[in-house]
C-alpha positions in Angstrom: 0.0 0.0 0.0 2.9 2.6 0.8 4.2 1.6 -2.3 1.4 2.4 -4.2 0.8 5.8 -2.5 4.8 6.5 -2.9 3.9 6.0 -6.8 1.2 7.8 -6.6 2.4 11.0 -4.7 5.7 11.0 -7.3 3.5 11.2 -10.1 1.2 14.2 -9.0 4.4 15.6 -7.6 7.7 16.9 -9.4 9.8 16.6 -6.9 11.1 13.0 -5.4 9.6 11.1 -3.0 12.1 10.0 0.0 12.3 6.8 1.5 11.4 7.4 4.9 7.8 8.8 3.2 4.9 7.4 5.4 1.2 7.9 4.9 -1.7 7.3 6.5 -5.0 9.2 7.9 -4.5 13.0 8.7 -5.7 12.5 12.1 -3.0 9.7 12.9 -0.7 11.4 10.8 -1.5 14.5 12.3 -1.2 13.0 16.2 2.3 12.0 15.7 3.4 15.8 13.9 1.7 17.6 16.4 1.6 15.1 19.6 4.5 13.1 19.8 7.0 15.8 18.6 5.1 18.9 19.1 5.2 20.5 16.0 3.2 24.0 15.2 2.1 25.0 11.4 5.0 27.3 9.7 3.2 27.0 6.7 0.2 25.8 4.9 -2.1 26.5 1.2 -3.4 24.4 -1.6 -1.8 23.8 -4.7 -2.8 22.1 -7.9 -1.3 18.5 -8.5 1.8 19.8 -11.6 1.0 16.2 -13.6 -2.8 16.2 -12.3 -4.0 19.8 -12.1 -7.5 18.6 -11.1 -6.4 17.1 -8.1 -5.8 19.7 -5.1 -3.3 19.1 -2.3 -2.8 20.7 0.9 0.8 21.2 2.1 2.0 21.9 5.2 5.5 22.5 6.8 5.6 22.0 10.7 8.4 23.1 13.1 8.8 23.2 16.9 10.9 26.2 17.9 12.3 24.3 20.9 13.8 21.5 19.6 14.2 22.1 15.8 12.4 19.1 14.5 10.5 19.4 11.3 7.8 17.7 9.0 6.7 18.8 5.3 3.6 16.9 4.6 0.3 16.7 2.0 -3.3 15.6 2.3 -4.9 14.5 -0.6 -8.7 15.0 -0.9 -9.1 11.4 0.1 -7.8 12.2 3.9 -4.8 10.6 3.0 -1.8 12.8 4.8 1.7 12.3 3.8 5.1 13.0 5.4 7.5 13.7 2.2 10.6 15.1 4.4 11.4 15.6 7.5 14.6 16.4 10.4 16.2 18.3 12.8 18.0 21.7 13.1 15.2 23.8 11.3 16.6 26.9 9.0 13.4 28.4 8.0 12.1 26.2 4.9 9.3 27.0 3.3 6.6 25.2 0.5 8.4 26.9 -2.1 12.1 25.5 -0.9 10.5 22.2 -1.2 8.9 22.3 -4.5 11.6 24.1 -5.6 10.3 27.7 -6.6 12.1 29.9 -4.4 10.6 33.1 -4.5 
C-alpha cells in the first residue's frame, strides 16, 4: 500500500519522494506531527497536483521552535496525509524551498 501511495504521490508531484515517506490518515498522521513531537504549522495552502491539475493538495511544513524538528507533509482530498521530508535543526524552509520555486 505505501508503495502504491509513494507511486502515486511521485507522479502528481515533481519533486522526489524520499524513502522514509509514510502515509496514513491525517488525524493519525497528524497526532504523531503535532503530539509526539510537538510540532506548530509554519506554513500551509493548496496547490494544484503539476501532472494532475484537477487534483488539489494541501501542504503543510511543521516546526517546533524548541527543539528544531520538522515535517513537510500533503493531504490528498481522500484524507490521506503524507510526510515527504522531514529532520532536525530547522533553518526556515518553506513550501516553495521544497517544491523548488524559491521566490
Amino acid at each position: 500500500m505505501k508503495a502504491i501511495l509513494a507511486a502515486a504521490f511521485a507522479v502528481l508531484f515533481a519533486f522526489p519522494v524520499s524513502a522514509a515517506q509514510e502515509c496514513g490518515p491525517a488525524a493519525q498522521v497528524y497526532q504523531l506531527i503535532a503530539g509526539q513531537y510537538a510540532e506548530t504549522e509554519i506554513e500551509s495552502r493548496w496547490i494544484r497536483a503539476p501532472q494532475n491539475p484537477d487534483v488539489m493538495v494541501y501542504l503543510t511544513v511543521w516546526a517546533n521552535a524548541t527543539t528544531g524538528t520538522w515535517s513537510f507533509t500533503g493531504i490528498l482530498p481522500n484524507g490521506v496525509m503524507c510526510i515527504f521530508a522531514y529532520g532536525a535543526d530547522y533553518g526556515g524552509q518553506m513550501i516553495d524551498d521544497f517544491l523548488g520555486e524559491r521566490a
